[in-house]
C-alpha positions as CSV (number, residue, x, y, z in Angstrom):
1,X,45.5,26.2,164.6
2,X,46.0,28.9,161.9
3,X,47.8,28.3,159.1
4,X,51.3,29.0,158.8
5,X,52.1,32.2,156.7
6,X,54.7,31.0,153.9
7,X,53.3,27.9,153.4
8,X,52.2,25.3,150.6
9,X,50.7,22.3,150.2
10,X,52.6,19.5,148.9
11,X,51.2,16.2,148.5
12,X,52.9,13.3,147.3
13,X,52.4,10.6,144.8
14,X,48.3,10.3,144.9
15,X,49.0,8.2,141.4
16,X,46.3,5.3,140.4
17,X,49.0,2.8,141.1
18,X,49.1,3.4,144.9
19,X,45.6,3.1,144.9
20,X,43.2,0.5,145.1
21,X,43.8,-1.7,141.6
22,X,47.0,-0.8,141.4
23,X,49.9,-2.1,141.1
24,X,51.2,-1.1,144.7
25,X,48.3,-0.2,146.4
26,X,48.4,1.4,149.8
27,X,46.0,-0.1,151.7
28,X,42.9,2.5,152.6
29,X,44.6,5.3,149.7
30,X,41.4,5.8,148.1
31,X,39.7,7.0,151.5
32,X,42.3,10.1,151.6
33,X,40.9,11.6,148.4
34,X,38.2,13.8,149.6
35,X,40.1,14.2,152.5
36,X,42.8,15.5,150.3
37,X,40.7,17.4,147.9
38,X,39.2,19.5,151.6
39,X,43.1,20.1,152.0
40,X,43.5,21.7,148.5
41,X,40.3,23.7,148.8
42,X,41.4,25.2,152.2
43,X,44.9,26.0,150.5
44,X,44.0,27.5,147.2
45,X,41.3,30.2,149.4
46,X,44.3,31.0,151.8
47,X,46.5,32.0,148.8
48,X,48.6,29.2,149.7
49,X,50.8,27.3,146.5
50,X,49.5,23.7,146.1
51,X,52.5,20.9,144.9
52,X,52.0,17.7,143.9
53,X,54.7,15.1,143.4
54,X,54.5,12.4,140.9
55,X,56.6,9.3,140.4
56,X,57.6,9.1,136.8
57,X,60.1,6.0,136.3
58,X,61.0,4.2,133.0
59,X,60.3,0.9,132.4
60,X,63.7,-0.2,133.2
61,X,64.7,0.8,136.7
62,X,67.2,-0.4,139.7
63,X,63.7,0.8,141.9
64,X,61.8,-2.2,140.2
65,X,62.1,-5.8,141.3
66,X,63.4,-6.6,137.6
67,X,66.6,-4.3,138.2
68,X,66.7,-5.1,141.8
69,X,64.9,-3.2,143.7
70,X,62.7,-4.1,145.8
71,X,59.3,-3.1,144.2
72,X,57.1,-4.4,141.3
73,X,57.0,-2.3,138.4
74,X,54.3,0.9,139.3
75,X,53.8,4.7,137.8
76,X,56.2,4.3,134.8
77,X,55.7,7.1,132.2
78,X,52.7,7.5,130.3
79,X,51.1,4.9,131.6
80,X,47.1,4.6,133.2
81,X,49.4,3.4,137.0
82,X,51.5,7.2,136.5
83,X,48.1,9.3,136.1
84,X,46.9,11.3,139.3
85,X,43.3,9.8,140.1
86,X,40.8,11.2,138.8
87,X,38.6,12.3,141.5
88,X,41.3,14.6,142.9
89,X,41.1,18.3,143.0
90,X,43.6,19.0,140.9
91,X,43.3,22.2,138.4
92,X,45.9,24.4,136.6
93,X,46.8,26.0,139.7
94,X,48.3,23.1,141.4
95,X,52.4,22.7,140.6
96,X,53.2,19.1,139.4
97,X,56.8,17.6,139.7
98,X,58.1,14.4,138.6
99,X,60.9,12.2,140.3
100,X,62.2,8.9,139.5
101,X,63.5,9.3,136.2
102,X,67.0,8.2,137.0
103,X,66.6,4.5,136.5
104,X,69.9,4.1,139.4
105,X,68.1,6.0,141.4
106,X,65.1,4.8,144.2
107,X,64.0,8.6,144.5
108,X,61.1,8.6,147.2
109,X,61.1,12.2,148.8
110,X,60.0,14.9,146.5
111,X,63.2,16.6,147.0
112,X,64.1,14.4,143.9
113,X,61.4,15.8,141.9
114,X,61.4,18.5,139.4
115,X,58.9,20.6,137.4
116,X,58.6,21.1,133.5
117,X,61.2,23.4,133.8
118,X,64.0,21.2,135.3
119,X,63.8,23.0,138.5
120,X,64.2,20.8,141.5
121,X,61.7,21.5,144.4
122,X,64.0,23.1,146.7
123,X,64.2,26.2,144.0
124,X,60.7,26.0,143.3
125,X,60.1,26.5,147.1
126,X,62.7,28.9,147.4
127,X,61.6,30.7,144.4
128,X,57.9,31.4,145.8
129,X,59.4,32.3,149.5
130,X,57.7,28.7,150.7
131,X,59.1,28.4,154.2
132,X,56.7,25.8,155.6
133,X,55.2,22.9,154.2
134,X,51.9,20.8,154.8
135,X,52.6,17.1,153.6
136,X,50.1,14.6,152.9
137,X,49.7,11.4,150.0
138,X,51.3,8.4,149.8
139,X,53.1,6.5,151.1
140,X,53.8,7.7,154.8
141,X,56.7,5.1,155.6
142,X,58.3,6.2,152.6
143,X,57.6,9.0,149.9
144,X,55.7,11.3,152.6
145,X,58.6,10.3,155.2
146,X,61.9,10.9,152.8
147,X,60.2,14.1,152.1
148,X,59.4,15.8,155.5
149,X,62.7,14.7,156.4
150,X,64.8,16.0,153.6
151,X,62.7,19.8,154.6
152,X,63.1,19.2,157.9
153,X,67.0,18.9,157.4
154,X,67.0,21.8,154.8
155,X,65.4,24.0,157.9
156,X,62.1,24.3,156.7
157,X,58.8,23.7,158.9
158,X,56.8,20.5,158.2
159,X,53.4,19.9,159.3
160,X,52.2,16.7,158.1
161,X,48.6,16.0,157.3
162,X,47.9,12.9,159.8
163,X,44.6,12.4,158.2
164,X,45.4,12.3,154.6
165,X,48.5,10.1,154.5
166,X,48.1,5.9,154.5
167,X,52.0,3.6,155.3
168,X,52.6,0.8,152.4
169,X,53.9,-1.3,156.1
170,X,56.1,-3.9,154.4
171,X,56.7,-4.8,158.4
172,X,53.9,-3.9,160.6
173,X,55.1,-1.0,162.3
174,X,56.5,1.0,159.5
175,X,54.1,3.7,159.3
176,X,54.5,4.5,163.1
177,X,58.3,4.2,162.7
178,X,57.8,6.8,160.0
179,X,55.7,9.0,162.2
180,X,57.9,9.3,165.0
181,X,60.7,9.8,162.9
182,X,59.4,13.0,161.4
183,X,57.9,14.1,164.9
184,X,61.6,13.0,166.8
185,X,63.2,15.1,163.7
186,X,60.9,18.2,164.8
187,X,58.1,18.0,162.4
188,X,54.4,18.6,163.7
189,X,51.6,16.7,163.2
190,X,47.8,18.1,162.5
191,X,44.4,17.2,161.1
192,X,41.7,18.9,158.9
193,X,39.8,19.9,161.8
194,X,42.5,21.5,163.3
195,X,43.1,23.7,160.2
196,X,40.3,24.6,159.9
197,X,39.9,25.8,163.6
């Protein structure tokens, strides 16, 4: 499987607090690291851009059990739970955008997010001619779901990264649920082997 021309990486939310010790650890996160990292690596030497999202909320949020939501307090700003782990590949060349900063606001797909700039994702995409995207991170039944389906419905290609996503599954199923939503939605699915092929 080649890799699609007009294409970047985007991977979403690989924050300590979704990891093992965290605050809202996905289950198995950890294990997606190098797995990620081999991901980044085969990007960056096909010329291809490399995203990463970031959840960035304040301590007072409508997202947070304590403003009614539906989630423990995680990845608020500045804090050791917000910071990208540090065995990921990340360098100066990868693009970091933030999301969550609205405090009314739940914000899971990326399509929320925006760079140092203020530019939401959907110009930054559009401004480096990004038609197709590669989605891996955490978590699959929600962050990694809201955002293949938000590109799927603004007409780009999604490909997601089977093997470098883990589901939080509140209910059992959830991560298969989110699967076959992206798939039924007319995203394709693919592993690092396959990449690399």
């Amino acid at each position: 499987m080649a890799i699609k021309p007009k294409s970047a990486l985007l991977i979403v939310d690989m924050q300590n607090d979704f990891l093992p010790g965290g605050a809202l650890a996905v289950p198995g996160g950890d294990v997606l690291i190098p797995v990620l990292n081999e991901y980044i690596r085969l990007a960056i030497e096909a010329g291809l851009p490399v995203i990463a999202t970031r959840d960035w909320h304040p301590e007072q949020t409508a997202h947070f059990t304590s403003g009614g939501g539906k989630w423990p307090p995680h990845c608020v700003q500045n804090t050791w739970g917000a910071k990208f782990h540090p065995d990921l590949a990340y360098s100066d060349k990868v693009l970091i955008l933030s999301k969550g900063m609205d405090p009314q606001a739940d914000s899971y797909s990326a399509f929320d997010a925006q760079d140092d700039r203020g530019r939401p994702l959907a110009q930054v995409l559009s401004d480096l001619g990004i038609e197709h995207l590669y989605i891996g991170g955490l978590a699959l039944d929600y962050c990694v779901r809201a955002s293949a389906l938000d590109a799927l419905q603004r007409g780009l290609g999604v490909t997601l990264l089977i093997d470098a996503t883990r589901a939080v599954n509140l209910e059992i199923h959830d991560g298969e649920k989110a699967l076959e939503d992206i798939v039924r939605a007319g995203g394709n699915v693919a592993t690092i082997e396959q990449l690399r092929a």
